[in-house]
DOMI-676613 format. One record per residue (C-alpha): residue number from 1; z negated, y, x negated. Coordinates in steps of 0.25 Angstrom, whole numbers, plus 5000, padded with zeros to 4 digits. Layout:
// residues N
SITE_num_pz_py_px
SITE_NUM_Z_Y_X
...
***
This chain:
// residues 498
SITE_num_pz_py_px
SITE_1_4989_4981_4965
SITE_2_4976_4970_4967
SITE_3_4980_4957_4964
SITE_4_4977_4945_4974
SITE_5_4970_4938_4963
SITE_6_4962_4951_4959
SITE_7_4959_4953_4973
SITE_8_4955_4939_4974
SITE_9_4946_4941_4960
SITE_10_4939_4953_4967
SITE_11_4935_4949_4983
SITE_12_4925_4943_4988
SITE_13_4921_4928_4985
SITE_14_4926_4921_4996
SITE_15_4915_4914_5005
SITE_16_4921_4898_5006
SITE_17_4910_4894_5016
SITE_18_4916_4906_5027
SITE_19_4931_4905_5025
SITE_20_4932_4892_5035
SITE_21_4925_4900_5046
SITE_22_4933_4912_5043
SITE_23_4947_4903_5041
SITE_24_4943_4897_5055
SITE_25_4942_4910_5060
SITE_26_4955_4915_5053
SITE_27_4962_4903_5059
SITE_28_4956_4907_5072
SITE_29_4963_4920_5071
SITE_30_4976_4914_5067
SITE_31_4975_4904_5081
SITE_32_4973_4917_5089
SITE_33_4984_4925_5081
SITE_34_4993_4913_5085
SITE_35_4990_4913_5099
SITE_36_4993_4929_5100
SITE_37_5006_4931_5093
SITE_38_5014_4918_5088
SITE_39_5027_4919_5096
SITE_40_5019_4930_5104
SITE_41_5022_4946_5106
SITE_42_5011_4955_5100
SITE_43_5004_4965_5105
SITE_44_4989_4966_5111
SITE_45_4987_4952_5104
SITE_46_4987_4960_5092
SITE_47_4975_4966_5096
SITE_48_4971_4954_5099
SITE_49_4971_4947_5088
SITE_50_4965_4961_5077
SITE_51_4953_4959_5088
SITE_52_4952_4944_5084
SITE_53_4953_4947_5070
SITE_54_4944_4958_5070
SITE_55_4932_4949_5077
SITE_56_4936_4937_5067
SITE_57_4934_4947_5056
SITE_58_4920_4950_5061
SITE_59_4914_4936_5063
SITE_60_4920_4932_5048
SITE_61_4913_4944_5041
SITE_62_4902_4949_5052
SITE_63_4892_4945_5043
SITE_64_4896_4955_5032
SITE_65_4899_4966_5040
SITE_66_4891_4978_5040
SITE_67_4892_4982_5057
SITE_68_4896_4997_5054
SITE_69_4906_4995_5045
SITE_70_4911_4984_5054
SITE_71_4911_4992_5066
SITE_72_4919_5003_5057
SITE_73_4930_4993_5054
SITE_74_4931_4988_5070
SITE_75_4932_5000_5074
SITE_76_4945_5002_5065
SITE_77_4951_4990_5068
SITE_78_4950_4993_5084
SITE_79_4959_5007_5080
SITE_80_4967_4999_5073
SITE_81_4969_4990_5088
SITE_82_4973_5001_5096
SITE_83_4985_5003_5090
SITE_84_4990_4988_5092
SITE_85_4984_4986_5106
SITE_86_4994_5000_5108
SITE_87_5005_4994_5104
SITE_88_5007_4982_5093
SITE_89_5017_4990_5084
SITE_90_5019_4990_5067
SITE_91_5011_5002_5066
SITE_92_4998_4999_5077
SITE_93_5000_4984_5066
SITE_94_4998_4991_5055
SITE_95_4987_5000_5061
SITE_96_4980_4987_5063
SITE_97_4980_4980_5053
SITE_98_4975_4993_5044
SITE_99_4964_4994_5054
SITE_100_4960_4980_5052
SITE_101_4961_4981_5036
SITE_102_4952_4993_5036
SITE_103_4942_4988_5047
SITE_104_4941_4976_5040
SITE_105_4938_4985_5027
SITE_106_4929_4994_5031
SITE_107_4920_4982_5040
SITE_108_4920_4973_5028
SITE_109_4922_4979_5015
SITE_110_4910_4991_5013
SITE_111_4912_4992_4997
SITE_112_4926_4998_4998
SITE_113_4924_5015_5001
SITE_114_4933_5021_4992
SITE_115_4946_5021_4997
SITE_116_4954_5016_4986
SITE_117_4945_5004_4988
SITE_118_4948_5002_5003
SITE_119_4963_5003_5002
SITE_120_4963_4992_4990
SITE_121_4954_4984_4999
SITE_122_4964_4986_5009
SITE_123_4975_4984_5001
SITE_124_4970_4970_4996
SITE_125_4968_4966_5011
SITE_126_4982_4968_5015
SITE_127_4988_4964_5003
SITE_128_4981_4950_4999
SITE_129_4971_4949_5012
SITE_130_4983_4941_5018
SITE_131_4984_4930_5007
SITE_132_4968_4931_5005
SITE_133_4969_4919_5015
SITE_134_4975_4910_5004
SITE_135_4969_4913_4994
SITE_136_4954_4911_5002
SITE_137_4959_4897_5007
SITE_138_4961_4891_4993
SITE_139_4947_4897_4988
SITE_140_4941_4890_5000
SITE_141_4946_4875_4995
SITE_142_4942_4878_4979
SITE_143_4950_4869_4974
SITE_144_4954_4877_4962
SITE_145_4964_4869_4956
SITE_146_4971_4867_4969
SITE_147_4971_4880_4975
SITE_148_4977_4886_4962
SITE_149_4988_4877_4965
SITE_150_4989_4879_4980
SITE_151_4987_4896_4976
SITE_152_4999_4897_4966
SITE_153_5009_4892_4976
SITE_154_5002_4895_4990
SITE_155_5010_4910_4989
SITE_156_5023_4905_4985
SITE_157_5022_4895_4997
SITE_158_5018_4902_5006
SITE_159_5028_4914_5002
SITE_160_5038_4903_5001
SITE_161_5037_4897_5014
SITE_162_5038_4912_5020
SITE_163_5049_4914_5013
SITE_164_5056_4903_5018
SITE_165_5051_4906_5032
SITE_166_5058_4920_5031
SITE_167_5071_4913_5025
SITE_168_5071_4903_5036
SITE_169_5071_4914_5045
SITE_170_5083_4922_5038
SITE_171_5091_4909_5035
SITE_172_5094_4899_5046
SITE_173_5098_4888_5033
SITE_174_5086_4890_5027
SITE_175_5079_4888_5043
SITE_176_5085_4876_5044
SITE_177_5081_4871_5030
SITE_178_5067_4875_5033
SITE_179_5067_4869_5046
SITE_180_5073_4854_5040
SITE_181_5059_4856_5032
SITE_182_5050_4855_5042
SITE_183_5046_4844_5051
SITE_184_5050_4845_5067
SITE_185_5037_4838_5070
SITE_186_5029_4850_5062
SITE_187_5038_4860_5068
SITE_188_5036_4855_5082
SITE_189_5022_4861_5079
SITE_190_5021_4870_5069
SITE_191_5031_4882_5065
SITE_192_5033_4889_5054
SITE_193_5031_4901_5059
SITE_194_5017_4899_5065
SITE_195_5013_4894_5052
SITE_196_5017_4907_5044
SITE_197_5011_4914_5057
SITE_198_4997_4908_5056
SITE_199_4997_4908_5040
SITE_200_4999_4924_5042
SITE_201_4991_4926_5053
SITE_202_4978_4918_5043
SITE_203_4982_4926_5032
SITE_204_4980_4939_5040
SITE_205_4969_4937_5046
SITE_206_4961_4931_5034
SITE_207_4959_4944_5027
SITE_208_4950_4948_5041
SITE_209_4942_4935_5041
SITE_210_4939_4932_5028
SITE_211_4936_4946_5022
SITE_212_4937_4949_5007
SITE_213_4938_4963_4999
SITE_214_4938_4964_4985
SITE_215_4926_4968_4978
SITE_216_4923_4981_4970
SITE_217_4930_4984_4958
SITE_218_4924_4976_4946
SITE_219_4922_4989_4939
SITE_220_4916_4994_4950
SITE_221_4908_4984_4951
SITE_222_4903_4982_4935
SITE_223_4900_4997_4936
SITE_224_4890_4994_4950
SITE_225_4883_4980_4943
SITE_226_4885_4983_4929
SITE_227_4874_4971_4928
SITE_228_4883_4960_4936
SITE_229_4891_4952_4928
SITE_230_4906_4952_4932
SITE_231_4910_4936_4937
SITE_232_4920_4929_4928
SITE_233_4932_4930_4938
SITE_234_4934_4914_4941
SITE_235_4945_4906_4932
SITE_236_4948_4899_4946
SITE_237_4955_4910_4954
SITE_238_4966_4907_4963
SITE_239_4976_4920_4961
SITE_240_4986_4917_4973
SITE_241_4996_4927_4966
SITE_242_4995_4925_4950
SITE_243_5005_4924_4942
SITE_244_5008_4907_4946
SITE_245_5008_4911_4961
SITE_246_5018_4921_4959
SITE_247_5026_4915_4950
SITE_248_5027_4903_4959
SITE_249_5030_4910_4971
SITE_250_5042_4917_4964
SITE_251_5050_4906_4959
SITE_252_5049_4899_4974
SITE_253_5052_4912_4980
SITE_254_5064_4914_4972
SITE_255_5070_4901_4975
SITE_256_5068_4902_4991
SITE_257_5074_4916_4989
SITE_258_5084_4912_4981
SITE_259_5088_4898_4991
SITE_260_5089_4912_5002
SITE_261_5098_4918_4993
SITE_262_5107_4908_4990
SITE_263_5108_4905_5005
SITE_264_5112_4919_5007
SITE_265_5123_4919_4997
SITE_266_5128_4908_5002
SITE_267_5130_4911_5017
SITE_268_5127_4926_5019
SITE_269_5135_4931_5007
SITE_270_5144_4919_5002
SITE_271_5148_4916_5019
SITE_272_5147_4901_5017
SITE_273_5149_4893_5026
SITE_274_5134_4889_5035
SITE_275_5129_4875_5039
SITE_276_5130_4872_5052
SITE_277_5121_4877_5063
SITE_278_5119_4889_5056
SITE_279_5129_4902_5058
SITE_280_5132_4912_5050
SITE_281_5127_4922_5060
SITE_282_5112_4917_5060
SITE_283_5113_4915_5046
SITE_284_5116_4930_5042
SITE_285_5109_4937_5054
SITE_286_5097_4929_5055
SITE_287_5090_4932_5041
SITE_288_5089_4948_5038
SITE_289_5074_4953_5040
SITE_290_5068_4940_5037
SITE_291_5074_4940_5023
SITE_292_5069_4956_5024
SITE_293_5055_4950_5026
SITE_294_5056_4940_5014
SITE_295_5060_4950_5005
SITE_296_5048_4959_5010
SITE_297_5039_4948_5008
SITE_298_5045_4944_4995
SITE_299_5045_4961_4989
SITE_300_5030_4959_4992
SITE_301_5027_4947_4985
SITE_302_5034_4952_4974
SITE_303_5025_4965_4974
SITE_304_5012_4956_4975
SITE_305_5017_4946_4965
SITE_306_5022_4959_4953
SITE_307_5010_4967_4957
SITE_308_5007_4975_4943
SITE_309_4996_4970_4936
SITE_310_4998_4955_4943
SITE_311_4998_4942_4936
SITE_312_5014_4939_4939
SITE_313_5019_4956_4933
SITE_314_5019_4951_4918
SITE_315_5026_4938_4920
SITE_316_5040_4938_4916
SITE_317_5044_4925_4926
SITE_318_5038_4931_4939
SITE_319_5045_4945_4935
SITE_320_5058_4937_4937
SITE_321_5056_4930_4947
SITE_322_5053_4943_4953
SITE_323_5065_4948_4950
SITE_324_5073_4937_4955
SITE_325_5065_4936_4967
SITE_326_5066_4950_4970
SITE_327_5081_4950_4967
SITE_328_5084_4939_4977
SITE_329_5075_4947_4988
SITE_330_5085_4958_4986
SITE_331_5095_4948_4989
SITE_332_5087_4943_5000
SITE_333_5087_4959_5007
SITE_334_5102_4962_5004
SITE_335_5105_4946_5012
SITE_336_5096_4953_5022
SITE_337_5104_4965_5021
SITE_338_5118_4957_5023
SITE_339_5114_4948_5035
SITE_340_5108_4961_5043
SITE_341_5124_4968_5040
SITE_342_5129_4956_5045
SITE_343_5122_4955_5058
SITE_344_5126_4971_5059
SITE_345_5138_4968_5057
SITE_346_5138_4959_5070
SITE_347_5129_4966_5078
SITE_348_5131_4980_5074
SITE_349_5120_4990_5069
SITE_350_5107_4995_5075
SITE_351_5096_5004_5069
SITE_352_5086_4992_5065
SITE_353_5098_4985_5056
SITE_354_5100_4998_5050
SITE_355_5085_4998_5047
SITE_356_5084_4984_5043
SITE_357_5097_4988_5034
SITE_358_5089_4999_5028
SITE_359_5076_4990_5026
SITE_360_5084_4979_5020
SITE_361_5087_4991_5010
SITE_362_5075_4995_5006
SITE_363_5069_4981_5005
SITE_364_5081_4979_4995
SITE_365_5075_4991_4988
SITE_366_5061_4988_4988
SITE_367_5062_4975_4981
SITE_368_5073_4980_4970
SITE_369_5060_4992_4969
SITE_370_5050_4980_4969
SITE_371_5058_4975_4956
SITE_372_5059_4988_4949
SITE_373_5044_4990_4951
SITE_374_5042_4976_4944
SITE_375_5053_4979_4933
SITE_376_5048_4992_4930
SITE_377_5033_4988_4931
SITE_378_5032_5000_4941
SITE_379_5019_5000_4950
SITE_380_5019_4999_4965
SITE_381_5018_5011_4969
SITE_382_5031_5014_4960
SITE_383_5036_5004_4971
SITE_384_5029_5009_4981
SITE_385_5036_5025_4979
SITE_386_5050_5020_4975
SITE_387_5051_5012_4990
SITE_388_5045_5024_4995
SITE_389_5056_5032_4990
SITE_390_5066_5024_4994
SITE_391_5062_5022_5009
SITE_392_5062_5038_5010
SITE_393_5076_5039_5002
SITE_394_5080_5030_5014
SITE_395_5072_5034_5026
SITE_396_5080_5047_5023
SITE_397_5092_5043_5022
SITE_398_5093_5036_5034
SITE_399_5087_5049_5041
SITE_400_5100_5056_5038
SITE_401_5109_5043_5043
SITE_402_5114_5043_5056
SITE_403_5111_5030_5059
SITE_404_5114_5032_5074
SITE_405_5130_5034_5071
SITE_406_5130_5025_5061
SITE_407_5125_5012_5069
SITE_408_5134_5018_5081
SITE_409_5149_5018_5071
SITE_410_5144_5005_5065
SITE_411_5142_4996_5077
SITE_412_5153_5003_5084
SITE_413_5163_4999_5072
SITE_414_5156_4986_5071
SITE_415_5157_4983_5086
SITE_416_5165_4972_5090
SITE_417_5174_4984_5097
SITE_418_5177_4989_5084
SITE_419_5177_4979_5075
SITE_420_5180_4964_5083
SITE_421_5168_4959_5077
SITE_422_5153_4961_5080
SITE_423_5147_4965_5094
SITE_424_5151_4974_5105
SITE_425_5147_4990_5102
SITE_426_5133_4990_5107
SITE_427_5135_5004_5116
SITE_428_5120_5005_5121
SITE_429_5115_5005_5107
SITE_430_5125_5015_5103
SITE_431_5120_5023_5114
SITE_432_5106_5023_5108
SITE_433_5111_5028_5097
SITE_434_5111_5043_5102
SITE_435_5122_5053_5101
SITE_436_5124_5047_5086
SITE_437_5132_5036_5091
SITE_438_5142_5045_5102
SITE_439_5152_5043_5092
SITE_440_5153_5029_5092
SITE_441_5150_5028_5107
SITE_442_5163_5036_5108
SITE_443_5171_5025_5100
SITE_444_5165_5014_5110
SITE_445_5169_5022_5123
SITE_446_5183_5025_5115
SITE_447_5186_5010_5112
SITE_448_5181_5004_5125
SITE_449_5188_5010_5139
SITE_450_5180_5022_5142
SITE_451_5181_5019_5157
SITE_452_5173_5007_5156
SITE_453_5163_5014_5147
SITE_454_5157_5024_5156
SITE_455_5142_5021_5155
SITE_456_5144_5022_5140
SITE_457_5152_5036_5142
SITE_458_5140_5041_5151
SITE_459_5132_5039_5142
SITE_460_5139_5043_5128
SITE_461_5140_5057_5137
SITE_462_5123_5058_5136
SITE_463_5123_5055_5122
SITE_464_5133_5066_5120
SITE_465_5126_5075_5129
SITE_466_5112_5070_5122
SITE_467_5121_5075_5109
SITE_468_5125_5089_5115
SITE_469_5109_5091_5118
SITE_470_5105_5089_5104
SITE_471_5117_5097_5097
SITE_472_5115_5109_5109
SITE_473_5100_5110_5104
SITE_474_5095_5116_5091
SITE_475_5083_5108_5092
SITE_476_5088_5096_5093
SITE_477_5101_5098_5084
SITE_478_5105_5090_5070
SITE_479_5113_5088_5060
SITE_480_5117_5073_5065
SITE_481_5119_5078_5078
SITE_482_5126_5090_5075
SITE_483_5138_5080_5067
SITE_484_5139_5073_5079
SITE_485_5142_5083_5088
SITE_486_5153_5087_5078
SITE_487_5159_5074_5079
SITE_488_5158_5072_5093
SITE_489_5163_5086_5096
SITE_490_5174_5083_5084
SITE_491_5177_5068_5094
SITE_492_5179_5077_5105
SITE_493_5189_5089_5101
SITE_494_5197_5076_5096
SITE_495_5196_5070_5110
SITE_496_5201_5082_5115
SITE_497_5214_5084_5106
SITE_498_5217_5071_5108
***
């Protein structure tokens, strides 16, 4: 994998005299992104905002753009914009943002043809283009001995302060901490969370303003100039993740984590008592898929940081902070795990908690898989396959669970009907379960007064029938459906006796 600082050895020189024209620009760009969608619903504004980057792209680099090529990369990125002006979903996102990568691609970089070369030139824009943003900012100052102490902790504090962000989110004590931190007057202007927004936004949009791609090969290039002298590779070079950075960024990244952890074990395992103003409902229910996200975030910082042939793999300190660090991230997914079976516990089962259950799970898995791959000095695409494996072993297994009767017992049995405890049985939702769930709707009418319940026995009866349709039918006949018809046939010969 190619190294931010290779990739920083290998572009471009970076032009000082245009980066405040196109950091203006880039600013611009944030301004107008915040207008469109802080606090804001999404959708045309999308569109918007890709034609706006698009038009920004072109006045920074019109003066190097050969027109045919140009007009070759627009025309991809407006096929890319018809999917979003559709419909802004994940997929037409996705479609976009590809569109715009290889637009930008094919308008400004004319030595990549083969194709291996245009995937790695696409792989270094999404992988480091982001954090290109930093790494040009200190280069324009050129204050070497200062941006090399700025550079080996600008990650780790930046990391740490998202971080701690994501806790704060997840963890009302640690909310309230942060909030004792920071000035009313400050926070009477400014929020965190527009600060983190305009900071992505920049680093987003940098890649597109200020273009850069890495040269040809330099065996490639010896082979083309045989005559040219190779440059000494300057002594002065700012690597923002060597061997320091990282190293840095691990041993603050464990202590935050580990200040999470202890919180946890405290409250959410140990059942002490909480401080006032904070319940132990908002404390367990509240911190789930944030602490999913960290622990995303932190699997790929790991991944960037023990990259084979990196400056931190041989280094026996990082490799245990590592480990230590992943270990409490798999603490970090089962707390997750924990909290989201207590708010289930309360408010019964649906199809996104079982799917967030199963996610929390495989998470859980990839980083215990990110650890093997470091401890058996196994390469990515080891990782890569052994996921792989594993998300098909469980996509199949749940193809053969019964989901739709498994939710409709458990909330029934959870139900404050049944148990005392939790909420009322949510019959609608049961209903939506399909013919699946006629066994538990049964039970309901059975405990409650069936006279009362005649709108739910109207329709139990048009699941039933929707049942006898689908067993009646070859076409539509299965194996699940098939059980169910014996159990409810089995229900009503008892019924009967009785």
């Amino acid at each position: 994998m190619t190294s931010p600082a290779s990739a920083a050895a290998d572009i471009l020189p970076i032009q000082r005299s245009a980066v405040p024209a196109r950091l203006a620009l880039a600013l611009a760009l944030v301004a107008f992104a915040d207008w469109l969608f802080y606090d804001e619903r999404v959708g045309i504004s999308l569109a918007i905002f890709a034609v706006a980057i698009a038009c920004g792209s072109w006045l920074a680099n019109h003066a190097t753009l050969e027109r045919r090529r140009a007009a070759l990369g627009g025309l991809v990125v407006i096929v890319g914009l018809v999917p979003v002006i559709e419909e802004v979903s994940l997929l037409s996102v996705l479609l976009l943002v590809t569109a715009f990568a290889i637009g930008l691609l094919l308008a400004t970089n004319p030595d990549t043809t083969a194709f291996s070369d245009r995937a790695r030139a696409l792989r270094n824009l999404f992988l480091f283009g982001p954090f290109r943003i930093f790494r040009d900012m200190l280069h324009l100052f050129d204050l070497t001995g200062f941006t090399r102490g700025i550079a080996v902790w600008f990650i780790p504090a930046v990391l740490g302060i998202v971080f701690i962000a994501l806790f704060a989110a997840a963890n009302p004590l640690i909310e309230q901490w942060v909030n004792l931190l920071n000035p009313k007057l400050i926070l009477d202007h400014l929020s965190v969370g527009r600060l983190l927004f305009w900071t992505l936004i920049l680093a987003l949009v940098w890649p597109f303003i200020h273009v850069q791609w890495r040269r040809r090969s330099r065996a490639a290039t010896a082979a083309a100039e045989p005559a040219e002298q190779e440059p000494a590779a300057p002594t002065d070079r700012v690597e923002l993740l060597g061997a320091p950075t990282i190293l840095r960024a691990l041993i603050l990244f464990n202590v935050l984590f580990a200040a999470q952890s202890a919180l946890d074990a405290i409250y959410l395992w140990g059942h002490a008592a909480l401080p006032g103003g904070v319940t132990y409902a908002a404390y367990a229910h509240r911190g789930a898929y944030p602490l999913i996200v960290t622990a995303l975030l932190a699997a790929g910082f790991v991944l960037t940081a023990m990259r084979p042939g990196g400056p931190a793999e041989k280094s026996t300190v990082i490799r245990s902070l590592v480990y230590l660090w992943v270990g409490q991230n798999v603490l970090l997914v089962l707390s997750s795990i924990l909290r989201l079976d207590l708010y289930v516990d309360i408010y019964l089962l649906t199809y996104w908690r079982i799917a967030a259950f199963i996610w929390m799970g495989l998470v859980a898995l990839g980083l215990v898989l990110i650890l093997a791959r470091i401890v058996l000095d196994r390469p990515n695409r080891w990782l890569i396959g052994a996921n792989l494996i594993a998300l098909t072993i469980v996509l199949y297994v749940c193809a053969l669970v019964n989901f739709d009767a498994i939710i409709a017992d458990y909330n029934l049995s959870h139900s404050q009907e049944m148990s005392g405890k939790g909420v009322q049985i949510d019959t609608n939702y049961l209903l939506t379960l399909g013919p699946q769930a006629l066994p538990a709707i049964d039970r309901v009418i059975q405990i409650r007064n069936r006279a009362n319940e005649t709108c739910l026995v109207s329709r139990r009866d048009r699941l039933v029938e929707l049942q006898r349709q689908d067993i009646g039918s070859w076409r539509a006949w299965s194996f699940r459906s098939w059980r169910l018809q014996r159990r409810l046939d089995a229900r009503t010969k008892g019924q009967a006796a009785g």
